[in-house]
N, CA and C atoms as an extended XYZ file, in Angstrom:
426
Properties=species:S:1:pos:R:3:atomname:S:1:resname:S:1:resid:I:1 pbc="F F F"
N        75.609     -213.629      -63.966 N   UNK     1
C        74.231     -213.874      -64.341 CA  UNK     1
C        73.834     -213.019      -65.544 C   UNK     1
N        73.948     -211.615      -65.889 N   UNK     2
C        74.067     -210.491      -66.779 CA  UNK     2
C        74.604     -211.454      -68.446 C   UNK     2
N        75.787     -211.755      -67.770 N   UNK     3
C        76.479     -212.681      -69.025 CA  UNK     3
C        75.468     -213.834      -70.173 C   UNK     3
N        75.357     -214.624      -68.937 N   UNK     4
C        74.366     -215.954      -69.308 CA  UNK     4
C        73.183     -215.051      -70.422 C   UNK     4
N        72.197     -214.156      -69.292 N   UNK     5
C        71.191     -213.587      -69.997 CA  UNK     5
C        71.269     -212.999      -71.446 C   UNK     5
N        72.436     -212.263      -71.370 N   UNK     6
C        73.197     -211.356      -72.716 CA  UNK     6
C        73.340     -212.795      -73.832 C   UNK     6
N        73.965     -214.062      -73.612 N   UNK     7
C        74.121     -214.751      -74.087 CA  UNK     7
C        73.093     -215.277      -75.013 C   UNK     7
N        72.331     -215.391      -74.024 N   UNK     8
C        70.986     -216.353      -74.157 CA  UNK     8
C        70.097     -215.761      -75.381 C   UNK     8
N        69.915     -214.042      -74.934 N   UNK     9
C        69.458     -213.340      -76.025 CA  UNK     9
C        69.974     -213.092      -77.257 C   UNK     9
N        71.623     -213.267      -77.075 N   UNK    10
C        72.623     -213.271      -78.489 CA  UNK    10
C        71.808     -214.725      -79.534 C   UNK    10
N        71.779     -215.458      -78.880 N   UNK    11
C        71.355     -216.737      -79.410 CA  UNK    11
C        70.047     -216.722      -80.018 C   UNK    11
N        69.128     -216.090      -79.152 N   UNK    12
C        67.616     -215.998      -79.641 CA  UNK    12
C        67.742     -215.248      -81.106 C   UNK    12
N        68.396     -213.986      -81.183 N   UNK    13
C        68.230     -213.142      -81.878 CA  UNK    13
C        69.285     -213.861      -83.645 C   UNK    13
N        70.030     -214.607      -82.830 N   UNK    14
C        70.732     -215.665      -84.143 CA  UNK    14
C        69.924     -216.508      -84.893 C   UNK    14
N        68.863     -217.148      -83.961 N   UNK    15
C        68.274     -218.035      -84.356 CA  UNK    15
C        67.074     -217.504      -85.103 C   UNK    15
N        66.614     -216.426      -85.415 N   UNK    16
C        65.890     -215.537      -85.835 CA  UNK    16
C        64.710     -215.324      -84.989 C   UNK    16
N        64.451     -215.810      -83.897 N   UNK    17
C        63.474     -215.045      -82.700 CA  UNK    17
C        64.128     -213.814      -82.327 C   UNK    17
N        63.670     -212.895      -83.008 N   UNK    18
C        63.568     -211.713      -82.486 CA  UNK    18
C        62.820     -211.419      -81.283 C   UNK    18
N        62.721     -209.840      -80.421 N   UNK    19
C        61.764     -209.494      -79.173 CA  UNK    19
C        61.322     -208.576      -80.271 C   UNK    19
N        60.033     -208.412      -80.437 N   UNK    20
C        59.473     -207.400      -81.208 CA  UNK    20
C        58.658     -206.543      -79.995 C   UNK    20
N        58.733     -205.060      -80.251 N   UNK    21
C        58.442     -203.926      -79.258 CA  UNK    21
C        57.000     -203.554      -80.198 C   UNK    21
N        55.604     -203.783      -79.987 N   UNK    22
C        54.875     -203.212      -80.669 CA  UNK    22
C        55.161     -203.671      -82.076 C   UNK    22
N        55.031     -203.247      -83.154 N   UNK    23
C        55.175     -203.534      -84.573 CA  UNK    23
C        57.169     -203.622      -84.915 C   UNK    23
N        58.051     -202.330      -84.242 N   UNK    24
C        59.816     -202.503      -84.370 CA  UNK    24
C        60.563     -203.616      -83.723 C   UNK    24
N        61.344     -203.630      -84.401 N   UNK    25
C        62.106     -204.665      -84.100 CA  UNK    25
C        62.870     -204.292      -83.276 C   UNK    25
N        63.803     -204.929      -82.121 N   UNK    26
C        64.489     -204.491      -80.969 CA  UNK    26
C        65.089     -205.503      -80.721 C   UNK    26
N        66.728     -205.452      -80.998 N   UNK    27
C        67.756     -206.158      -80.846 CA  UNK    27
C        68.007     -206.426      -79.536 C   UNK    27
N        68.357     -207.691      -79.117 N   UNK    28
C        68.619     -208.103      -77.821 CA  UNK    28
C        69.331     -207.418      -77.050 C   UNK    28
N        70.535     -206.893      -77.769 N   UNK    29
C        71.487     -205.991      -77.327 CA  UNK    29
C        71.238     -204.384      -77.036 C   UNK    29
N        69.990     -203.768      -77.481 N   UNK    30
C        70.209     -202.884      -77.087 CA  UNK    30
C        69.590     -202.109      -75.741 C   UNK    30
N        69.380     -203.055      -74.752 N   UNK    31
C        69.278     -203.111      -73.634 CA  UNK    31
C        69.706     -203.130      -72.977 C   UNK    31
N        71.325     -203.398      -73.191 N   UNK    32
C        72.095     -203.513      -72.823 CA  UNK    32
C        72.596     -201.897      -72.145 C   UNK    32
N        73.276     -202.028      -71.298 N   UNK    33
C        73.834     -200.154      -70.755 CA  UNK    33
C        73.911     -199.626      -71.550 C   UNK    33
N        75.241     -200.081      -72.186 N   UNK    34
C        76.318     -199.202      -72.787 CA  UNK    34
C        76.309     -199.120      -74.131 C   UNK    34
N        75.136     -200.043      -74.575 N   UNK    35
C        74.716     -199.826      -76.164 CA  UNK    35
C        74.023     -198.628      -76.512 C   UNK    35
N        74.873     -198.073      -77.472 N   UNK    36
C        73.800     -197.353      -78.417 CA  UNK    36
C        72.841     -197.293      -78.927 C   UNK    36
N        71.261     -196.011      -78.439 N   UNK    37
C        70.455     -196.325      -78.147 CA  UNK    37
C        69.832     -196.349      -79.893 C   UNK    37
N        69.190     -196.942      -80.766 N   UNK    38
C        68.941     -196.978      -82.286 CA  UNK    38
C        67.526     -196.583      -81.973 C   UNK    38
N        66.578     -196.577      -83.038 N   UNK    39
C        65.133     -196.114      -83.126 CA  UNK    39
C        65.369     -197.120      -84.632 C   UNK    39
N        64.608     -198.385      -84.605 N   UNK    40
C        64.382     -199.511      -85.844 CA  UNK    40
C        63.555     -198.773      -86.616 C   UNK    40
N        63.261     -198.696      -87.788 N   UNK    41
C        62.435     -198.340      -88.979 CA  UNK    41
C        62.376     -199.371      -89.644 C   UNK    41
N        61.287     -199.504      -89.799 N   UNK    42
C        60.751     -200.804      -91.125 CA  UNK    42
C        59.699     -200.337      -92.232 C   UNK    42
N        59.931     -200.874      -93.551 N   UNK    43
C        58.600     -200.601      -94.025 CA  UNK    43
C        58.559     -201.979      -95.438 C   UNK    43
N        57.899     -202.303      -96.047 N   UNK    44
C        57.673     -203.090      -96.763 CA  UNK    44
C        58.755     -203.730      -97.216 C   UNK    44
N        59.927     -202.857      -97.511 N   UNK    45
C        61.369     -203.724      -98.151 CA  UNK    45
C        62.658     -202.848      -97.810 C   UNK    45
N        62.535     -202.230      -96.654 N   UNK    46
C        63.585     -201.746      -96.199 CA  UNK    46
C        63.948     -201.465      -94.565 C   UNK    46
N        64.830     -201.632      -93.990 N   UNK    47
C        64.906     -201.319      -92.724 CA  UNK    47
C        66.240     -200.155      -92.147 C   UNK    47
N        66.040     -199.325      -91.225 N   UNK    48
C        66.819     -198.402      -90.972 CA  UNK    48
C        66.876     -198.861      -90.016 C   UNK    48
N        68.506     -198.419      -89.232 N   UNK    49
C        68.411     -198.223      -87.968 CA  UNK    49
C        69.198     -196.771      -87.381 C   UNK    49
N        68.599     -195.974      -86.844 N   UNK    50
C        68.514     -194.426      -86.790 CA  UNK    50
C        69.182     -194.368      -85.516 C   UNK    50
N        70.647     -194.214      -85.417 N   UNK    51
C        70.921     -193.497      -83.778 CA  UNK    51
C        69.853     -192.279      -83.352 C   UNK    51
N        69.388     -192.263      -81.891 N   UNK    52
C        68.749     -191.475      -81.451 CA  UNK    52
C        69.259     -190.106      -81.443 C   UNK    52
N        70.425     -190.413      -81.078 N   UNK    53
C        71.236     -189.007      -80.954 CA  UNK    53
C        71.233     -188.427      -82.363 C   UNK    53
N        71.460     -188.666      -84.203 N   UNK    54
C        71.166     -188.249      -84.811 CA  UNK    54
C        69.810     -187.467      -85.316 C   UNK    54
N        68.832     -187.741      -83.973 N   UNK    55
C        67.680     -187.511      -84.867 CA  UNK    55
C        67.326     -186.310      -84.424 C   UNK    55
N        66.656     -185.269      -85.401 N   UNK    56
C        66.445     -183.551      -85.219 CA  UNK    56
C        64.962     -183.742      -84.614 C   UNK    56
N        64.222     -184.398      -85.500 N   UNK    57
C        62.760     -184.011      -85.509 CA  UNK    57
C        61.918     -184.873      -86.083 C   UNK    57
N        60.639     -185.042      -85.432 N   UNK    58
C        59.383     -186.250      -85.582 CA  UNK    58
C        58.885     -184.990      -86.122 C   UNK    58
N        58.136     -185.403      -87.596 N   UNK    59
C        56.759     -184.856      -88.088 CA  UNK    59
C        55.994     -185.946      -88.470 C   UNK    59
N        54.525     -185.446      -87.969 N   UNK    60
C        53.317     -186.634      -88.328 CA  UNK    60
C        52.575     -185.716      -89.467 C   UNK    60
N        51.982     -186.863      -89.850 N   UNK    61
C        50.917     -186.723      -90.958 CA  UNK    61
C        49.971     -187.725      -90.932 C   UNK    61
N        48.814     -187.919      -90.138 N   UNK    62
C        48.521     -188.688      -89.722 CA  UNK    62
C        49.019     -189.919      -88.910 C   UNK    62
N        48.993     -191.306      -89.795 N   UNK    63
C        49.441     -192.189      -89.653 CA  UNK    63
C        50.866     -192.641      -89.854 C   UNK    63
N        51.583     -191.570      -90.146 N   UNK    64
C        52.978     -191.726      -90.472 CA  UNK    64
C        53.750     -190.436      -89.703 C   UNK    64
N        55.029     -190.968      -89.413 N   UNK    65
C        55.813     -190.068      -89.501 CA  UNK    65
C        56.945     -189.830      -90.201 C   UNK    65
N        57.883     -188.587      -90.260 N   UNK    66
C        59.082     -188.277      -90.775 CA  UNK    66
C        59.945     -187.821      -89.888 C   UNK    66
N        60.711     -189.291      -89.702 N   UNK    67
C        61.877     -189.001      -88.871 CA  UNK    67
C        63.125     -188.159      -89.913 C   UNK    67
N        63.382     -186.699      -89.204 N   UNK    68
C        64.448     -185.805      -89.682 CA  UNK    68
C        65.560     -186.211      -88.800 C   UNK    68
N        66.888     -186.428      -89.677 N   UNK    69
C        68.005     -186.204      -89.040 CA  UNK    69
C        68.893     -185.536      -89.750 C   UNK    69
N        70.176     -185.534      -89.591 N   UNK    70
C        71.091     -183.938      -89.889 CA  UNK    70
C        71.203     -184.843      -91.574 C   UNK    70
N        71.535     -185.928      -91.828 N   UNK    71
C        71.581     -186.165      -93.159 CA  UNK    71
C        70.565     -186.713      -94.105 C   UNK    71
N        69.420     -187.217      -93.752 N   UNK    72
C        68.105     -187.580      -94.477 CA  UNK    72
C        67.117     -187.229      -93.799 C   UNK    72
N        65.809     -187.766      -94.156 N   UNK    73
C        64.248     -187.575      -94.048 CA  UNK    73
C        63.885     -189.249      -94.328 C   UNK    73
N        63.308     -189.657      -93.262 N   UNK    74
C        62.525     -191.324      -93.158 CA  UNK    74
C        61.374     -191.268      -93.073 C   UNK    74
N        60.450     -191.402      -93.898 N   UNK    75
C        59.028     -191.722      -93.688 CA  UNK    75
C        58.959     -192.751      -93.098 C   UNK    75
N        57.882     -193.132      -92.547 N   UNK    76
C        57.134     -194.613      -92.095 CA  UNK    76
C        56.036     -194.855      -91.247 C   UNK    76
N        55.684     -195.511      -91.506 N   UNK    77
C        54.029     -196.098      -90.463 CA  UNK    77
C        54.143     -196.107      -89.353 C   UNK    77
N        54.036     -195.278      -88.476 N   UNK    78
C        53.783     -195.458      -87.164 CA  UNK    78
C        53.176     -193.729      -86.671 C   UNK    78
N        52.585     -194.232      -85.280 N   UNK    79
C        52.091     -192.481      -85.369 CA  UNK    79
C        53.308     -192.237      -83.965 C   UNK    79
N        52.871     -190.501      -84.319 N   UNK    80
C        54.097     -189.712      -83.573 CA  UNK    80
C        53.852     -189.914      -81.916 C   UNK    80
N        52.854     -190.330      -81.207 N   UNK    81
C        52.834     -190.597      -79.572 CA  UNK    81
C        53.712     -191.641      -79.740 C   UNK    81
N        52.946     -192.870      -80.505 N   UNK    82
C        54.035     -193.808      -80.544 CA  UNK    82
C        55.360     -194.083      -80.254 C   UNK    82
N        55.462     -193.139      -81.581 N   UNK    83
C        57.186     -193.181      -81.684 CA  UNK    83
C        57.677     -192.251      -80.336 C   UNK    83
N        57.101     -191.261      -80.009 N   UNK    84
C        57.923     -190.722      -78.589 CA  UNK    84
C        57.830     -191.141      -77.430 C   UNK    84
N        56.749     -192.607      -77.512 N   UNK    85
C        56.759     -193.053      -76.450 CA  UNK    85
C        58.143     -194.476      -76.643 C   UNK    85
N        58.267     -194.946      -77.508 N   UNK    86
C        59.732     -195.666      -78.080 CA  UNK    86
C        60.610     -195.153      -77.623 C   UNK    86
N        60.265     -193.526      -78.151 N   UNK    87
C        62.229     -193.099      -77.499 CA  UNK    87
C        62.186     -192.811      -76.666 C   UNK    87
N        61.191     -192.579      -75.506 N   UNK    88
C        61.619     -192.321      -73.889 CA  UNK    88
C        62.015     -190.962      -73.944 C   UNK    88
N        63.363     -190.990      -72.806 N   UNK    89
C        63.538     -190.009      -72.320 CA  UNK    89
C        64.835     -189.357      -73.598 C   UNK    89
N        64.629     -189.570      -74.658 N   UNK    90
C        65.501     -189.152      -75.745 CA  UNK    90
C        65.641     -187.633      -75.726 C   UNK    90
N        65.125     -186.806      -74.901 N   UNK    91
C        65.207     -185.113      -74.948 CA  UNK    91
C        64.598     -184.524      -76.071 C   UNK    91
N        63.314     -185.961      -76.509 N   UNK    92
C        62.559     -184.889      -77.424 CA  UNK    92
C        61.366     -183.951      -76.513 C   UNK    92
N        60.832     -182.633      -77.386 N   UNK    93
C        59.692     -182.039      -76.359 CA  UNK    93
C        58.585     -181.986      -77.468 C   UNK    93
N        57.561     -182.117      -77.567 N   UNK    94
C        56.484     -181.945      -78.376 CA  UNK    94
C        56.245     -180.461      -78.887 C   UNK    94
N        55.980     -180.120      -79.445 N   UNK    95
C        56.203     -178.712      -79.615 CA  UNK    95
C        54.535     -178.448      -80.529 C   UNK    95
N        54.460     -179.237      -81.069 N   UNK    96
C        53.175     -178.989      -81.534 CA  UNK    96
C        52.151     -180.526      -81.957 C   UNK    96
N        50.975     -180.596      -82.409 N   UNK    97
C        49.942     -181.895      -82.554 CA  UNK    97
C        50.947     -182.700      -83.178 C   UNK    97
N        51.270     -182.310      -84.225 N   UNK    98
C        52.377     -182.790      -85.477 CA  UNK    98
C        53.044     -182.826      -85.503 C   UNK    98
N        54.396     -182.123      -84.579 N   UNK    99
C        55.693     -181.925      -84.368 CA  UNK    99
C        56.491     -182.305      -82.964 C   UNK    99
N        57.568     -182.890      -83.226 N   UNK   100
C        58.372     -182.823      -81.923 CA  UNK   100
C        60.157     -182.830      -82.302 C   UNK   100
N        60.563     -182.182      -81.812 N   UNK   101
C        62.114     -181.939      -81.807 CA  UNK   101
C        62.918     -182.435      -80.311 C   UNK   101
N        64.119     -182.621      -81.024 N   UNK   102
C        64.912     -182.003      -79.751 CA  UNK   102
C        65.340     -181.230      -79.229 C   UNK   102
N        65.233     -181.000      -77.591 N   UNK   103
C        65.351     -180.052      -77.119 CA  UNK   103
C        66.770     -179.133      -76.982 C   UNK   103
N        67.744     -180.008      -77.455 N   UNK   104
C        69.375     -179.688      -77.249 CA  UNK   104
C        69.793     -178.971      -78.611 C   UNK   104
N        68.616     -179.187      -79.780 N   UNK   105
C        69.272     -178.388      -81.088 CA  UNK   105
C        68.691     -177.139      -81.706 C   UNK   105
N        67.347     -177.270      -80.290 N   UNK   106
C        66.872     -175.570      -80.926 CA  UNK   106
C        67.767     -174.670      -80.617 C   UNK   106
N        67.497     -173.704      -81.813 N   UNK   107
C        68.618     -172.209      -82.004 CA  UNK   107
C        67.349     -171.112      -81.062 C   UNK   107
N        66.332     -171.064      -81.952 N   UNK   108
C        66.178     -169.890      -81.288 CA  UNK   108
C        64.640     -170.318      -81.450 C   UNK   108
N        63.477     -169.552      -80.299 N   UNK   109
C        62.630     -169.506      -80.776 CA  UNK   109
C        61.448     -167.970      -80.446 C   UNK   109
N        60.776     -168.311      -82.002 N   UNK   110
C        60.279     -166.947      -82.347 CA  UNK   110
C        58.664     -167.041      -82.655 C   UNK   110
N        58.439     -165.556      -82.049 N   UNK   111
C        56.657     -165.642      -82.108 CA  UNK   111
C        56.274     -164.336      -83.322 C   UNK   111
N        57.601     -164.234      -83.873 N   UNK   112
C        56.750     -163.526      -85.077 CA  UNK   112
C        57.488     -164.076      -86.216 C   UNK   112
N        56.939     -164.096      -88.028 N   UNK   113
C        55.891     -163.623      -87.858 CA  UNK   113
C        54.560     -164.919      -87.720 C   UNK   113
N        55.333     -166.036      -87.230 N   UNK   114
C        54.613     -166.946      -86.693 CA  UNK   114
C        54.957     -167.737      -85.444 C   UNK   114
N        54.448     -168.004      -84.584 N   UNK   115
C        55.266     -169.097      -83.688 CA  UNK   115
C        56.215     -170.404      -84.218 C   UNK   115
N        57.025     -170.254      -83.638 N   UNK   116
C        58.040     -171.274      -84.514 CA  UNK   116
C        59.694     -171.408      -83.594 C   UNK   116
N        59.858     -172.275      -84.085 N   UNK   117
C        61.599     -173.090      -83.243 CA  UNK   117
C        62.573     -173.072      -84.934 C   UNK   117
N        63.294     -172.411      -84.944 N   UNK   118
C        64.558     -172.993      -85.632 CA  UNK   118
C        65.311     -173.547      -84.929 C   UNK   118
N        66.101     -174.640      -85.657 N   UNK   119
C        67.319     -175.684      -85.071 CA  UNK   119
C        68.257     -175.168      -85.763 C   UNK   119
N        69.387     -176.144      -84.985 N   UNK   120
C        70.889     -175.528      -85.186 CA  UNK   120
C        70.995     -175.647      -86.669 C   UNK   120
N        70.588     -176.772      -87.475 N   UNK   121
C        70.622     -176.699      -88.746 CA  UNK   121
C        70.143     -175.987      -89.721 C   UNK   121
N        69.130     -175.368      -88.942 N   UNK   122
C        68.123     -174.043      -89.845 CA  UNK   122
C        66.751     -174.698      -90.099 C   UNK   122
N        66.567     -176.007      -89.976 N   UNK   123
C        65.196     -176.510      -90.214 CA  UNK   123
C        64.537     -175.816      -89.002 C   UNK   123
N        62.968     -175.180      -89.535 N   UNK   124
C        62.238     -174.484      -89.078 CA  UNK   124
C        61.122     -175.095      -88.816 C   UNK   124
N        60.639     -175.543      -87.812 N   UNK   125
C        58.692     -175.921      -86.934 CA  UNK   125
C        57.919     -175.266      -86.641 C   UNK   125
N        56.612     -175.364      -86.582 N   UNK   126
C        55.340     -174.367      -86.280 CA  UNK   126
C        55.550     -175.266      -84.768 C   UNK   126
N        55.065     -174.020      -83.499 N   UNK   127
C        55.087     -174.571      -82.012 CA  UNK   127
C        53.440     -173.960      -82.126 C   UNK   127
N        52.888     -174.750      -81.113 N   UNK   128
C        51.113     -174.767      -81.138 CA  UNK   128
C        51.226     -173.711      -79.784 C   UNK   128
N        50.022     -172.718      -79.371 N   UNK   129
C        49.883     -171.355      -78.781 CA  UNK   129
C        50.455     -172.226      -77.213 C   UNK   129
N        49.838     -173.436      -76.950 N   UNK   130
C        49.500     -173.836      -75.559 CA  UNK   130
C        51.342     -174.168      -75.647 C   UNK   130
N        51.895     -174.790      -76.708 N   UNK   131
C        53.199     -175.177      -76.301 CA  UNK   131
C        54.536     -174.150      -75.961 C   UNK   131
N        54.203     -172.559      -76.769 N   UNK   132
C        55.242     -171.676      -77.205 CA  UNK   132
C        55.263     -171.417      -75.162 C   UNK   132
N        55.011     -171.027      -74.367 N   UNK   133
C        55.291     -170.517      -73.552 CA  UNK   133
C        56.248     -171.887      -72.735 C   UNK   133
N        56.150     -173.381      -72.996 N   UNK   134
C        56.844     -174.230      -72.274 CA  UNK   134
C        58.373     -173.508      -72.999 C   UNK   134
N        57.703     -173.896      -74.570 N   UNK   135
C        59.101     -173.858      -75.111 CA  UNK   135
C        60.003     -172.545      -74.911 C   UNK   135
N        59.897     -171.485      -74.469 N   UNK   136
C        60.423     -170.035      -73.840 CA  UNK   136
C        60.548     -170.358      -72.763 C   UNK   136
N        59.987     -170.954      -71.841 N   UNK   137
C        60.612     -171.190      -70.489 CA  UNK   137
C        61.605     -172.012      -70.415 C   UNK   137
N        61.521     -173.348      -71.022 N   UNK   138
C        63.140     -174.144      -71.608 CA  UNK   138
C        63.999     -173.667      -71.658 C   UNK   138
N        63.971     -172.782      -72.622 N   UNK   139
C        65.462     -172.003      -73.783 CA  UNK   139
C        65.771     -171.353      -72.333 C   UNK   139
N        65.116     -170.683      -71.772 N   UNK   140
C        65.740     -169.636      -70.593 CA  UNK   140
C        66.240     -170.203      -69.714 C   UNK   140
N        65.743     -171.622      -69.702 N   UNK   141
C        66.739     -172.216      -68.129 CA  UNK   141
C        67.643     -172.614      -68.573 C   UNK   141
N        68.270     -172.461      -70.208 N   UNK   142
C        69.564     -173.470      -70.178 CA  UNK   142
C        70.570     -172.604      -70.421 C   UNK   142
């Protein structure tokens, strides 16, 4: 039955009916188990598709964010609840209004001489007063 369905959606998505999630696009397939989980980007004349696991860090600016990963920076239209509500349980943690990382690539984090998370890569975030004590209790349980 799995088969048929998988099928059925191979076909939709040929025929150019896409399932659109909110404004991204979302391939039939990646609903699938064992697929690799992507995060779609669109914007006027270009489209990304971002493994989750590549990605460091959501920054907003209003109405947009900048998806960071270890080799570029993606702007695009969408706001940052949004997008972390897209990726689920992706092991990002919010860390501040504007910011969210993952939780598996912070290095260290420090309250002088500002509150802040460096990642394994060295990119550096401001963490907001109410968030720095989650984010210290994290680092210590792992």
């Amino acid at each position: 039955a799995d088969i048929r369905l998988i099928d059925w959606m191979w076909n939709l998505a040929l025929t150019g009916l896409f399932v659109f999630v909110g404004r991204q696009f979302e391939h039939p397939l990646s609903r699938v188990e064992n697929a690799p989980k992507k995060l779609v980007i669109q914007d006027r004349t270009r489209t990304w598709k971002v493994d989750v696991s590549e990605i460091l860090a959501l920054c907003a600016d209003g109405n947009y964010v900048t998806v960071v990963t270890r080799k570029d920076s993606i702007l695009y239209r969408e706001t940052l609840s949004r997008t972390m509500k897209e990726l689920g349980e992706g092991g990002f943690l919010r860390i501040h209004r504007s910011f969210a990382v993952k939780l598996g690539e912070i290095r260290e984090c420090s309250s002088k001489p500002e509150r802040s998370v460096t990642l394994k890569t060295g990119h550096k975030f401001p963490v907001s007063r109410r968030s720095f004590a989650k984010v210290e209790k994290l680092l210590s349980d792992e």
